[in-house]
N, C-alpha and C positions, 0 to 999 in steps of 0.2 A: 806436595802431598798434603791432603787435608785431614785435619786432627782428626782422630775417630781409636776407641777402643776395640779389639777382638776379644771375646770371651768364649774359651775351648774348654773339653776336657779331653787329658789325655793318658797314655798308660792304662790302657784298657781301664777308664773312668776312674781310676786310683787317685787322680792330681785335676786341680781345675788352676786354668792360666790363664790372667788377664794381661794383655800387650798393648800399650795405649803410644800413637804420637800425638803429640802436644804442643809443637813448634808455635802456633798461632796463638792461642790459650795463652802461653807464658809471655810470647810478644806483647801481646795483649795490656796485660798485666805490669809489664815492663812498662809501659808508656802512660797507663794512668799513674801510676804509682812514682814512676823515676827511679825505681831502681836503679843501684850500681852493679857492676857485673855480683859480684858476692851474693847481695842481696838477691838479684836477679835469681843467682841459681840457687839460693834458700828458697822463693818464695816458691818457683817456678818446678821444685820438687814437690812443695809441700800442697801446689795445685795439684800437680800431676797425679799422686797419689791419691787428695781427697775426691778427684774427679772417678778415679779406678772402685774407691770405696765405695762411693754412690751408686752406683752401680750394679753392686751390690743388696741394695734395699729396694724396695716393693712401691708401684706406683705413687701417693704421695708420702712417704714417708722422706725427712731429710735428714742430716747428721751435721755437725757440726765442731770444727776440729780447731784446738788451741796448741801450740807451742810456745811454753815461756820459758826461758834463758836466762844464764846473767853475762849472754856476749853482749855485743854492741844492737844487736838487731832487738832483742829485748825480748819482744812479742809479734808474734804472727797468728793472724784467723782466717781462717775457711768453712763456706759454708757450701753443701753439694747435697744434690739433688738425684734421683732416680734416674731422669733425662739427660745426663751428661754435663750437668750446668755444673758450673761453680763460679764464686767471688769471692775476694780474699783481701785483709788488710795486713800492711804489717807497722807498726810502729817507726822504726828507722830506717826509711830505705835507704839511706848514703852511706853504706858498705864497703869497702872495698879491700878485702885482705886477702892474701895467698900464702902461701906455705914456702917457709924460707929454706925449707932442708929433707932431708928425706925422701919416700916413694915418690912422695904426693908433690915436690919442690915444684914451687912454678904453678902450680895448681889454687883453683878459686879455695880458698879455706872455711870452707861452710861449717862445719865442727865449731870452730872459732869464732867467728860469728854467731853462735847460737848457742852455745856453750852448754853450761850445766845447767839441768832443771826438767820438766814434766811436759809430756804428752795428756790432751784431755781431749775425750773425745765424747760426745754426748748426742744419743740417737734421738730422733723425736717421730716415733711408728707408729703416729696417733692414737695414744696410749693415751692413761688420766695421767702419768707419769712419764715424765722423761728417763732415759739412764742415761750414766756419768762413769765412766772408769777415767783412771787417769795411771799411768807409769813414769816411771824416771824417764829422761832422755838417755841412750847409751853411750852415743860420738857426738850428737848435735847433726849429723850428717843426714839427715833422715830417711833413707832405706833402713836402716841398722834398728834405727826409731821404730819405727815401724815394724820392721822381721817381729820385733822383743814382743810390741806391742799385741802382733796379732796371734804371737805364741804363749805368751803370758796371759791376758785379760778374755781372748774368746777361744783359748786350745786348739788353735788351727795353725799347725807347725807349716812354718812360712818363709820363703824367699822374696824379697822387696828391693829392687834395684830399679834407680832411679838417676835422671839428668837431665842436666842443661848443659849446651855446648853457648859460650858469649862470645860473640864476633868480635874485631875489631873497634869497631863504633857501636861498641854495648848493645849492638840488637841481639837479636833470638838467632843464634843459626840452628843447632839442634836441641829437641828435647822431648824425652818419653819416658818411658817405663813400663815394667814389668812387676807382679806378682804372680805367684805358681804355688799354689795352696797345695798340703795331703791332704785326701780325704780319708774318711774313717777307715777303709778299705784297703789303704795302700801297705802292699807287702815290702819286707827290708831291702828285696831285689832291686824294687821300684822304688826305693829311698836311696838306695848306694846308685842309680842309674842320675836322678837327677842332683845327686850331690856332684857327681863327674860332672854332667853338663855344668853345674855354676861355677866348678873349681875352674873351668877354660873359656866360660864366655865373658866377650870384651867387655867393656862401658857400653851403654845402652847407647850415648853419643857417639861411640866408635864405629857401631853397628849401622845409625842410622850414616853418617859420614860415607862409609860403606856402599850406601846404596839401599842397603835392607828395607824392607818394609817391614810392618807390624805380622803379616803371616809368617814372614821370609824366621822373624825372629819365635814366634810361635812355632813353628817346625824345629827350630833350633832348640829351643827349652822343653820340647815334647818328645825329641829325637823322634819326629815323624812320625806320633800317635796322635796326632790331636784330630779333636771331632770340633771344628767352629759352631758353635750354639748359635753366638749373634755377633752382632756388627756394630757400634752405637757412636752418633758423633758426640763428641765431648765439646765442650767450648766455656768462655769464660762470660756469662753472661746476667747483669744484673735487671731484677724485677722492680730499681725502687720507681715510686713515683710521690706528687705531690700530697695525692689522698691520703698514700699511707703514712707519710710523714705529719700529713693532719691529725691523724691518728691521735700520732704520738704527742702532738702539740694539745691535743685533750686529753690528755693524762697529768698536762702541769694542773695545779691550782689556778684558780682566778686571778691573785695577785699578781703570779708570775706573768701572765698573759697578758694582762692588764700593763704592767709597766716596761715590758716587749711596745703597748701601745702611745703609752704614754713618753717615754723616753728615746726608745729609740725609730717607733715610728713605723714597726713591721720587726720582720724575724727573717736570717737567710737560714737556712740548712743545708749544708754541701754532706753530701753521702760518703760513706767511710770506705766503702767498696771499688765505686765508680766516678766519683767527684763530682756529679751533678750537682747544681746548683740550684737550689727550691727558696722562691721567695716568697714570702707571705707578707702583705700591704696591709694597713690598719683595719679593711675592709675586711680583708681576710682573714683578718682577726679578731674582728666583730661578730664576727657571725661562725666562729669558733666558738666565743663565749655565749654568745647569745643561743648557740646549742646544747649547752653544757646543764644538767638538771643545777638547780637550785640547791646550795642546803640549807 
């Protein structure tokens, strides 16, 4: 099945529900990055969701989503786009912890891994200003992150359930998500309706395991009111190139640039996203400076 989000409304347009798989996307992600499973299913949530947000905003506007911790994983970034894009870094990908006791025994321990600390999320709706809210983490889990998030900072009482299933040999075998927004309309009938549905539906990786598709799971969160708006594929995909990391190489000083020429003879830049590898030769970097104004 190929990643792609549904976007419905439903409950006679009371609730709006995004249903995303993401198997490929998080694979993805997995293999630049090295991921362990842990990591894997931290990273691979906190795609799957920022790719569902994106989605959310208006031709070029993007967002831009931080998770810092004081588990082992640290820090994680995503950045998502209108289009379905996203790219993502995370600090430590060599995770690997599971839950020794309890519900969860046996289970990837993502909480753990990401621990205590802040959601920051920062729109850019080409505005003269950016905005920034930022919340606590609530479990480190990041559905739960998220629910707090979207009910606390933009008043949109929310359900946000999310996964990775890790194979044996740390590949991707499932993974997606959901969010099911009220809207301003929605009566207490149509609030105790889909509180039922969430108190009895599976893992979102149980569902897909299942067989389910992203509709199969949208009729299920809608109990069979949902009106499909759209269709949109999602994927994990980065825009960098060398131009724009030239850019950024005219942003240093002269000196800085200059002993880049003198010492070491050129400059590499490997992208934080995608691992691309950009090299810049002394020529390359002559004519970097040699375009730089004067002061």
């Amino acid at each position: 099945m190929k990643d792609y989000c549904l976007i419905s409304t439903a409950y006679d347009g009371q609730a709006r529900i995004y249903v995303s798989y993401s198997k490929a996307l998080v694979e993805r992600a997995r293999t630049i990055h090295g991921t362990w499973p842990t990591a894997s299913a931290a990273l691979g949530r906190f795609l799957t969701v920022s790719a569902m947000m994106g989605l959310m905003l208006k031709d070029d506007d993007s967002i831009t989503l931080r998770i810092e911790g004081d588990g082992p994983i640290e820090y994680m970034l995503v950045e998502a786009n209108a289009q379905g894009e996203v790219r993502g870094d995370i600090k430590h990908p060599e995770v690997y912890l599971t839950y020794n006791s309890g519900p969860k025994e046996g289970k990837l321990a993502v909480g753990k891994a990401v621990g205590e600390g802040y959601l920051h999320v920062t729109k850019d709706l080409n505005l003269k200003n950016n905005f920034t809210s930022s919340v606590e983490l609530q479990t480190g889990e990041i559905g739960d992150d998220f629910t707090y998030y979207f009910t606390s900072s933009e008043q949109t009482p929310s359900a946000v359930g999310l996964g990775v299933l890790v194979d044996i040999d740390q590949t991707i075998k499932q993974a997606g998500g959901f969010i099911i927004q009220l809207l301003p309309n929605a009566t207490d009938e149509t609030i105790t309706k889909i509180e039922g549905v969430l108190s009895t539906i599976k893992a979102v990786t149980e569902l897909y395991e299942d067989g389910l598709s992203p509709e199969d799971i949208t009729d299920y969160l809608s109990s069979n009111t949902a009106k499909i708006l759209s269709k949109h594929d999602i994927s994990y995909n980065c825009h960098c190139s060398k131009e724009k990391f030239s850019k950024s190489i005219e942003k240093l000083d002269d000196k800085t640039i200059q002993s880049f020429i003198d010492e070491d003879h050129g400059a590499e830049i490997i992208c934080h996203f995608c691992k691309s590898k950009y090299h810049f030769d002394e020529s390359d970097l002559q004519n970097i400076l040699g375009e730089l104004p004067t002061t």
